[in-house]
Each structure stands twice: as C-alpha cells, then as structure tokens.
C-alpha positions in Angstrom: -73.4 34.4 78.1 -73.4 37.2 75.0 -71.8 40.3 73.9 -72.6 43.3 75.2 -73.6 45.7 72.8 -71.8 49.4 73.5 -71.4 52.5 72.3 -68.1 51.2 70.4 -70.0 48.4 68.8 -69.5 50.2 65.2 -72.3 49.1 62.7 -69.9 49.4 60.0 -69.4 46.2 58.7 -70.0 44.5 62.2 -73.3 42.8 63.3 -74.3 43.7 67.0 -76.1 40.6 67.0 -73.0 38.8 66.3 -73.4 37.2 62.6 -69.9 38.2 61.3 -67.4 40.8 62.3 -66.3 41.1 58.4 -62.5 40.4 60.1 -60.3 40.9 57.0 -57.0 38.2 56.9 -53.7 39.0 57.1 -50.5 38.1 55.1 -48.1 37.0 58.0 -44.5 36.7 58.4 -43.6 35.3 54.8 -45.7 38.0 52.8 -46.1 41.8 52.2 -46.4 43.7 55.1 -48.2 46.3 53.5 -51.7 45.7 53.9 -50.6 45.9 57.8 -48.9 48.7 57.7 -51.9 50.5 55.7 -54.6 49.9 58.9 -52.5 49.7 62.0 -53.2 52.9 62.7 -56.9 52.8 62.1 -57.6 50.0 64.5 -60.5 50.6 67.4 -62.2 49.1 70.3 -65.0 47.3 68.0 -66.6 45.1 70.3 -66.6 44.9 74.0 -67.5 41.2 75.6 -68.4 41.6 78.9 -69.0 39.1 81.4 -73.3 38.2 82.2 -72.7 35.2 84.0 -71.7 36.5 87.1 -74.0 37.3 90.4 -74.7 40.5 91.4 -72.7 41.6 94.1 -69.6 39.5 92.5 -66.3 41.2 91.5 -65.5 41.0 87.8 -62.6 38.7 87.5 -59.2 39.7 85.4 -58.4 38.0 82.7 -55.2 36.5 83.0 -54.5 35.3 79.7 -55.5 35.4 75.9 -54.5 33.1 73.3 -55.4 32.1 70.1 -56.0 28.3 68.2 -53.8 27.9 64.9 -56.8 29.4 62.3 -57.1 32.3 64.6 -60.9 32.3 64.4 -61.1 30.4 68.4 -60.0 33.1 71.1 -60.1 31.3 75.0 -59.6 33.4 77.9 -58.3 32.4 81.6 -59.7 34.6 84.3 -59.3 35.0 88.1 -63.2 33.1 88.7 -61.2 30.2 87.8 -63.1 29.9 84.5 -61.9 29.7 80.7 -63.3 31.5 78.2 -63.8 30.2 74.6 -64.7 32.9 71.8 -65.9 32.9 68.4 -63.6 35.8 66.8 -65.3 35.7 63.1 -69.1 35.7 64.6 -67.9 37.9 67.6 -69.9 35.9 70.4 -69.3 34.1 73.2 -69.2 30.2 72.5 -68.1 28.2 75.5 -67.5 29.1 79.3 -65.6 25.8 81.5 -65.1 26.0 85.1 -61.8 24.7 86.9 -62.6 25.1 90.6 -61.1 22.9 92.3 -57.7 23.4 90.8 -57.6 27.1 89.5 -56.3 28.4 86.3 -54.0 30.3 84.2 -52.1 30.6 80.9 -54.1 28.5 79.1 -53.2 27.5 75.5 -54.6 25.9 72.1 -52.6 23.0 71.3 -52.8 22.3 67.9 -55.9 20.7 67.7 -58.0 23.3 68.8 -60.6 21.4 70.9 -58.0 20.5 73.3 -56.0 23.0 75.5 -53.6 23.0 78.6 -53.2 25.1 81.4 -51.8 26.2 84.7 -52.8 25.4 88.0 -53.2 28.6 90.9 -53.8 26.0 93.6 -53.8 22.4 95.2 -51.0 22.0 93.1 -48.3 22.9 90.6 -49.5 20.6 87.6 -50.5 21.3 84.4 -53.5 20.4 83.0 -54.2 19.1 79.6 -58.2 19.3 78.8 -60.3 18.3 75.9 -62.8 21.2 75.7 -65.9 19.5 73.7 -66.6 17.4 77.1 -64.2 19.2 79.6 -62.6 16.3 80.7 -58.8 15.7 81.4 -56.6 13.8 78.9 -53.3 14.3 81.0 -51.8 15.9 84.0 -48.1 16.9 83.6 -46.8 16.5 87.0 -43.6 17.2 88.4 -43.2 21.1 89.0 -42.7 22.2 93.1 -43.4 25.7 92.6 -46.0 28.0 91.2 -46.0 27.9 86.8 -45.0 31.3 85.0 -45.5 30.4 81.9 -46.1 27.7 78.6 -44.9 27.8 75.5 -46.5 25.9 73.1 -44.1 24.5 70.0 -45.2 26.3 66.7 -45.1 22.5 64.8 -45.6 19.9 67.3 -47.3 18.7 70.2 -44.5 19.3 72.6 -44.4 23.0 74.9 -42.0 24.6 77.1 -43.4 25.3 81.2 -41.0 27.6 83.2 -41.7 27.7 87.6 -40.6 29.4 90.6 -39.2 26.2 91.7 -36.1 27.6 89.4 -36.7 24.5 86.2 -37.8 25.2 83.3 -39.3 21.7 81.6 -40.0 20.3 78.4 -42.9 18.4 77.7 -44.8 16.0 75.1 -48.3 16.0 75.4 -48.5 12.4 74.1 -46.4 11.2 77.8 -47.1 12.7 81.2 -43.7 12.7 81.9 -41.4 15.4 81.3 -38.9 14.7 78.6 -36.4 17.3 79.6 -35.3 19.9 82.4 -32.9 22.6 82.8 -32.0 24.1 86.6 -32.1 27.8 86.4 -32.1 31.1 88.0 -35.8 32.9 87.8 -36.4 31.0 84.6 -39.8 32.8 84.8 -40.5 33.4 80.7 -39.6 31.3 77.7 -40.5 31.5 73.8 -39.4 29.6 70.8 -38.5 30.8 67.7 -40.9 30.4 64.6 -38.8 27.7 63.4 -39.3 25.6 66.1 -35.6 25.0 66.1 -34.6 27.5 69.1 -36.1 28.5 72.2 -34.9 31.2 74.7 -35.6 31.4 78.5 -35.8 34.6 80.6 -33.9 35.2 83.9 -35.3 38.4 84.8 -32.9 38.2 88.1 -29.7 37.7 86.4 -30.6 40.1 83.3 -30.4 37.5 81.3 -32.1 35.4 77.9 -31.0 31.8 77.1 -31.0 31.0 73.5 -31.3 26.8 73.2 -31.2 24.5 70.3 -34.1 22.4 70.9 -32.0 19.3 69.8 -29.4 19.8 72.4 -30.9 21.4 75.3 -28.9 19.7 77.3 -25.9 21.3 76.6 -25.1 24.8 77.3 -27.1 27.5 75.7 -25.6 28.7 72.7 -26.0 32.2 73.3 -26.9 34.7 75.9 -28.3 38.0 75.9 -27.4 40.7 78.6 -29.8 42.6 79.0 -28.4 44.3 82.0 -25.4 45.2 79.6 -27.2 46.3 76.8 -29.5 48.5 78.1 -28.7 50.0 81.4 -28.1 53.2 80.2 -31.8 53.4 79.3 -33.9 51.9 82.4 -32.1 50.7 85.1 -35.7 50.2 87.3 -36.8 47.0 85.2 -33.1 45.6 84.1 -33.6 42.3 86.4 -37.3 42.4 87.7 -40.5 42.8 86.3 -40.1 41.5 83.1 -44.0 40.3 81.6 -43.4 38.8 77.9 -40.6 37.0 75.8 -41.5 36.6 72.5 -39.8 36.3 69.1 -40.8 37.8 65.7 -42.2 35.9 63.3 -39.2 36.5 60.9 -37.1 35.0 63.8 -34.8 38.5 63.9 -36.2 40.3 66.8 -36.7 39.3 70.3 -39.0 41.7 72.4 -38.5 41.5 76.5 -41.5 43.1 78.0 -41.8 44.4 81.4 -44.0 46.1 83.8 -42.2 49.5 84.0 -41.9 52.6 81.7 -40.5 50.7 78.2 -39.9 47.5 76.4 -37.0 45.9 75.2 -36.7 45.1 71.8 -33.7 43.1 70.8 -31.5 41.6 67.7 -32.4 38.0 68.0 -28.8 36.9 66.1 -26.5 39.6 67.9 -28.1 40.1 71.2 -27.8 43.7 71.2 -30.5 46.5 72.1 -32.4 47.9 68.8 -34.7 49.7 71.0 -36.0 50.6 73.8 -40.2 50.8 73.2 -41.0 54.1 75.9 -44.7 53.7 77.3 -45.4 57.3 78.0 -48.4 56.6 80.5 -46.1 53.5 81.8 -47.5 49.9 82.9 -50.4 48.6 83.9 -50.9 46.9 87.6 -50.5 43.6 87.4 -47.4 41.6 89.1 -45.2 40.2 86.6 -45.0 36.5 86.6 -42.6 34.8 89.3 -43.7 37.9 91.6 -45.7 37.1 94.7 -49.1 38.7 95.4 -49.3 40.8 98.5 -51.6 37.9 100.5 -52.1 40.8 103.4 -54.3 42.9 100.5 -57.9 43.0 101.6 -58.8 43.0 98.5 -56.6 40.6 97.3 -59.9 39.4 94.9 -60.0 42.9 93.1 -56.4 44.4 93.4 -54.9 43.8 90.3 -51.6 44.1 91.2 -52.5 40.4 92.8 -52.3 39.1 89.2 -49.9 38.1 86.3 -50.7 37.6 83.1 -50.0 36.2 79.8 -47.9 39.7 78.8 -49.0 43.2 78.1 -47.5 43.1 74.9 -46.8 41.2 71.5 -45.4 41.1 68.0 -47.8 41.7 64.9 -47.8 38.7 62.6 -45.6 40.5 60.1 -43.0 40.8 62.7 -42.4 44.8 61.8 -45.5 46.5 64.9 -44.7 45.8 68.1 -48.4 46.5 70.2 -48.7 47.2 74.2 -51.5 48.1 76.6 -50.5 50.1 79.6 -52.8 52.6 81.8 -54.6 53.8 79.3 -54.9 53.2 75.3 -53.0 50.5 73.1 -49.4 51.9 71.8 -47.6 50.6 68.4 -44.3 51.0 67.3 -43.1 50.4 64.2 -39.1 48.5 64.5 -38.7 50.1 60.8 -38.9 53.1 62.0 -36.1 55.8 62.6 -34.9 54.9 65.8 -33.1 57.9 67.5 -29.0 57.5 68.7 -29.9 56.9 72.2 -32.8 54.2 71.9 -35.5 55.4 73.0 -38.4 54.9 70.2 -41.8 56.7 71.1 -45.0 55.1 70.1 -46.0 56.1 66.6 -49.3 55.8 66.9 -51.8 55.4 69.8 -54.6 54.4 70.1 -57.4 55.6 72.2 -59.3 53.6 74.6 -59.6 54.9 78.1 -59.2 51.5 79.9 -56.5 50.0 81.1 -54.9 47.1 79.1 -52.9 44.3 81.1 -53.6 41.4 78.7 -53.0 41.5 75.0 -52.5 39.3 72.0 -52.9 39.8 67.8 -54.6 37.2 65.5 -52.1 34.6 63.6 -54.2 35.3 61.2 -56.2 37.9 60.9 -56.4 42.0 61.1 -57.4 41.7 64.4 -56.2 42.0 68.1 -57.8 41.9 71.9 -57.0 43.5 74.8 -58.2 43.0 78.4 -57.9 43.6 82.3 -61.9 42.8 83.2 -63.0 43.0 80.5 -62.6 41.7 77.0 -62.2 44.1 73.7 -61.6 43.2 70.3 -60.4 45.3 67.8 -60.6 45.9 64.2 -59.4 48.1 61.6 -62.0 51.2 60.9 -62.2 52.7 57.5 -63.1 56.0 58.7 -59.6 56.5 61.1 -57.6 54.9 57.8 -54.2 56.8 56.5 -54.6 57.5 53.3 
C-alpha cells in the first residue's frame, strides 16, 4: 500500500514521494503555548492516505479509530475490513497493514512499547486482544467482558488501561496478567479517560448524565466526585444530555474535561468544579456515526457502507497544550480556543474553521508534534501551511 498523491499534497516542504513531511514538534502541556496558538489556524489537509489494497468492486471501510504511539511519529488505524493500519507520520507513508478476521476489530491502542498494541473485538467475542505487531501474534487475551467493548483507556505511565462494555462494568486491567485486576458495576459506563497524572480516571454514563471521577488507588470506593451534566447544561442542549455522547477526554493540564457527543455541540467542563465552561456549537452539527454503546440498525442493507453502523474512537480531542479543542463534523475541522471570550450564555462558536469538504468522524492530534488526522474512509493528515499563517 502507498500514499496517494492529490491535489492537497502541498510541495511545500512535503515530499509526495514520502521522504519527510518536515512535521515541526510541539511544546506540550508543561511549555508555551504559543508556537500553537501561532499555526492552528493555518493547518490544511496535507496528505491524503487512501486505501490501494482493496478489490475493485469492494466498499471502502471506515476507520474506526486513530491513535498514536508515545513519540508520536507511529499512527495505527482500525477500520471496518477488520484490518489495522500502521503509519509512518514523519515519512508520511504507509508502513504496516495486519488483518484480524476472525475476531474483528476496533479501538486499537499503542501501549507503551510501541510494537505492541491492544484492541477490541466486533465479533465471536467480547475479549480484548493484546498483539505484538513485528510478527502479529497474540501475547494476551483479556477475557471476561459479556457485552460489546466501548472503549480503552490506556494509562499515561504504566502498562495498565481502563475497558468500559455494554455489559454495564467498566474493568481495569494489567497487561502483564490476563485477569482483570479491578471492576466497577455501572450504568452505560460507555466512555472513560484518565487524567494526565495517572492518578484519576473518570467514567461516562451518558444515560444517567453523568461523569465519575476515581482515584486510581481506591477505585473501589465511591467516586470522589460527580459531574451532572444533565444539571449543568440543560439549558443549552437538551437532545444529547444523556445519549450520544462520542469522547471523554481530559486536558493535558488536568483542568478541563471535554464530553463530546454526536449532536449540535460539545461539552467542555471544569475538571475540579464540575461545572459547564462551555458549550463548543458545531454549526454544520455531527457526523453519522453511532456513538459507542448504540446499536447498529442490523435491518440496514447497507449495513457494510452506512456509516451510521459505526462508532468510533471520538470526533473530537484536546490539543497537547490543553488550550484548542479540534472536531470534525459534516464538513471541515472546527477549533475553539477555551481562552477565548466565552459569551454569558455558553455557547462558544468555532474560531476558526477549517476547510475540507469531507466529512470527519475520526480524529486525533500528535502528543508530539504540529500535526493532526482526521478520517471517515479515508485518512488525512494535516499540517500547518505557511501561506494560511496569522501574522
């Protein structure tokens, strides 16, 4: 498999035929945010990776997730062929393509060595899957779930993670032990996220309106802290108060926890007080795709191609410096900026967008680089351009 070269391959500082794509690095959470805040406006669709290994006559599969290893210069792919994707994101080419047939796949994740990777099962049964991707073979299955996985959190220091299911548990894993170490009984615990520390996680109950914040060192025990969403922001959308929620994620300064759903707006919230800093309006609204603990409409006869048939790892995300917020929807990538002026009532337009005529149902920024991909078929990474830049 290669690149496709496209009309928005820019030769700007970017090789069509892949030797580097000049990706400038970023400060993070614990520096500056300015050299951020000076391109996030200028970013564009730079390369477009499109599928070649597929028959004619074959549908082009979704992606269903994106994720990153800890260097950010590996980006791996799930996709609805039941295939995982590995990227180089420096070189801009396609590296390594593994098939998972017999049990399906979704959500996969780097662990922190980045030849090894788990991952979600979409059939025969609910386990996870913990592969070593030089020789695609299995180190570990992680058995135990009884109903389909919505989602794995990966710890941001350690080898442990986080899997939430429709079986209503949310478990907690070490990769070193195929049994789980830890479970929590829940309602819709269909999303969950730690905190950059390591120290917290939080748990989504999109049907109660509802994040659980946990100290990882007493799960066990009650959560310490709940945020009501329901109470917090239904004066702003009541549609997508205790369904369709797609993303929970935490800042990297810890302070801001961003609910994202499939409807007309994200929540952004105070990670320490709970309460609504904004609501993040998509203009165009969301893209397609079921969020995760939905089920797919099995009577579609197109179940293969309809989107709507499909989760996916979340439409939106935090920067690295913890200040943009970045979302797909119908059509183009919004950002907001959470230092912005936020208006009395809430509601905080995009400040920038930008253009790109697809629609976006998978996204996810470098750790640690300028960079950022989007997807729904196919894959798109984008770059800062010098000729868009503020100055």
């Amino acid at each position: 498999m290669s690149s496709t070269p496209m009309d928005l391959d820019r030769p700007s500082g970017v090789s069509i035929n892949g030797r580097s794509l000049n990706i400038q690095r970023s400060f993070g959470g614990t520096a500056s945010v300015s050299n951020l805040s000076d391109v996030i406006s200028s970013f564009r669709p730079t390369k477009l990776l499109r599928r070649e290994d597929l028959k004619e006559g074959r549908p082009v599969p979704h992606v269903l997730s994106i994720d990153y290893d800890d260097e950010g210069e590996l980006l791996m792919t799930s996709a609805s062929d039941e295939t995982i994707q590995i990227y180089n994101v420096k070189e801009g080419r396609h590296d390594k393509s593994l098939l998972s047939k017999k049990y399906g796949v979704k959500l996969a994740k780097f662990t922190h060595t980045n030849s090894s990777i788990i991952y979600a099962s979409t059939k025969q049964n609910n386990a996870i899957r913990y592969l070593a991707t030089h020789d695609n073979s299995f180190i570990r299955y992680f058995e135990g779930h009884e109903g389909n996985v919505t989602n794995l959190a990966v710890h941001p220091g350690s080898d442990n993670f986080i899997s939430c299911s429709q079986d209503n548990t949310v478990r907690l894993w070490d990769t070193q032990s195929k049994h789980w170490q830890g479970q929590l009984f829940l309602r819709s615990p269909y999303l969950a996220a730690y905190d950059p520390s390591g120290m917290v996680f939080g748990v989504a109950c999109p049907s109660s309106g509802t994040v659980l914040l946990y100290d990882v060192r007493n799960y066990d025990k009650a959560p310490f802290s709940t945020v009501d969403v329901v109470e917090q922001c239904s004066k702003i959308d009541q549609q997508n108060l205790v369904k369709g929620w797609t993303k929970l994620e935490f800042s990297n300064d810890g302070k801001s926890l961003l609910v994202g759903t499939k409807g007309n707006g994200h929540f952004l919230l105070d990670a320490f007080e709970g309460t609504l800093k904004a609501y993040l309006r998509k203009p165009t609204g969301g893209t397609r795709r079921q969020a995760p603990g939905e089920t797919a409409s099995l009577s579609n006869g197109n179940a293969a191609t309809d989107p709507s048939n499909f989760d996916s790892s979340g439409d939106c995300c935090f920067a690295p410096d913890g200040r943009f917020i970045i979302s797909g929807s119908r059509q183009d990538i919004l950002v907001w900026d959470s230092l912005s002026s936020i208006p009395d009532h809430k509601v905080l337009e995009p400040n920038w967008t930008l253009p790109d005529k697809r629609e976006t149902a998978v996204v996810a920024f470098n750790p640690r680089f300028n960079f950022f991909a989007t997807a729904d078929q196919d894959l798109l990474f984008w770059l800062p351009d010098a000729s868009y830049m503020s100055t």
